[in-house]
C-alpha positions in Angstrom: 40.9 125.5 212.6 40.5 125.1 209.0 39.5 122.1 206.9 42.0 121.6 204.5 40.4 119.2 201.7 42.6 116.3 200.5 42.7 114.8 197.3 40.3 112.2 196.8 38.6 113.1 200.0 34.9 114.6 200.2 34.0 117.2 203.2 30.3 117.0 203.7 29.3 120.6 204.4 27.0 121.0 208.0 23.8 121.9 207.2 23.0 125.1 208.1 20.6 126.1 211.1 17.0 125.7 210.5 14.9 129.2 211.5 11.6 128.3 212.8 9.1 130.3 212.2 7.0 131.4 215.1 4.0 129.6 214.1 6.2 126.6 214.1 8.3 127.6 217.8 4.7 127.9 219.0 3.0 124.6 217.7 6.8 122.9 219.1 6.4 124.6 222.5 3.0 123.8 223.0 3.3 120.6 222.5 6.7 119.8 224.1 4.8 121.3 227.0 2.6 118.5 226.7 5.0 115.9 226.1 8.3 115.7 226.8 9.4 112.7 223.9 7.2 112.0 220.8 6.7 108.7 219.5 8.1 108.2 216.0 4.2 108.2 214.6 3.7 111.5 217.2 6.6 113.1 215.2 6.0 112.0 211.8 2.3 113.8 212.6 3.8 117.3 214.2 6.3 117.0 211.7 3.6 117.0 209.0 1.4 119.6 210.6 4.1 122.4 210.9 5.4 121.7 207.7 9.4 120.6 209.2 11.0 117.0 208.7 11.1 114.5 211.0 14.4 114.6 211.8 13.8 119.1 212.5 11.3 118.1 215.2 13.6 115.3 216.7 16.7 117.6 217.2 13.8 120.4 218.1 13.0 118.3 221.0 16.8 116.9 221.7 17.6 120.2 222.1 14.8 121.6 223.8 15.2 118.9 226.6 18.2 119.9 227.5 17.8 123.6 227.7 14.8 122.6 230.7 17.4 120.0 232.2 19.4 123.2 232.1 16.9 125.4 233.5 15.7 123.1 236.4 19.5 122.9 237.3 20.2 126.4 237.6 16.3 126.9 239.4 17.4 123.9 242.3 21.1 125.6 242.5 19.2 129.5 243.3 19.3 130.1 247.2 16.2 129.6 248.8 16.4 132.7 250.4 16.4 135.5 247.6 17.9 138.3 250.1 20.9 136.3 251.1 24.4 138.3 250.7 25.4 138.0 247.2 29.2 137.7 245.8 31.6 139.8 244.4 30.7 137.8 241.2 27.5 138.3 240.9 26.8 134.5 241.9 24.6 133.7 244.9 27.0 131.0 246.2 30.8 131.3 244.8 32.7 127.5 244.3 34.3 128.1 247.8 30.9 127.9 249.6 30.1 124.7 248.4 33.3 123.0 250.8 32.1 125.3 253.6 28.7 123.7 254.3 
């Protein structure tokens, strides 16, 4: 849907996405890897040493720890045993098999 702008009536524009640079995706990674949550003085520092704002790191890292919630959800809801009979979806386990167990 559109954004029609009324009279008198000021649409603040999103800010467009930041592209990190790989140094940068590196120094976050490595880090995060480390540490799940920075401290405010912890993000003011990596903040300062990979040349982003504070406020780039924080979303860096809000974001990040939801793509490994993510990840460890869809790791824990794999079959244990990898050559188990697979179906017509392409999913290990369809929704019916969860009410079968």
């Amino acid at each position: 849907p559109q954004h029609t702008e009324l009279p008198g009536k000021h649409c603040r524009r999103r800010k467009a996405r930041t592209v990190f640079s790989d140094s940068q995706l590196s120094g976050l990674e490595k880090r995060f890897e480390i540490q799940r949550y920075l401290s405010t003085p912890e993000r003011v520092e990596l903040a300062t040493a990979l040349s982003l704002s504070e406020t780039q790191v924080k979303t860096w890292f809000q974001n990040r720890r939801m793509k490994h919630k993510k990840q460890l959800r869809k790791s824990q809801d794999e079959p244990k045993a990898p050559d188990g009979p697979e179906s017509p979806e392409g999913s290990p386990r369809g929704p019916e098999a969860a009410g079968a167990e």
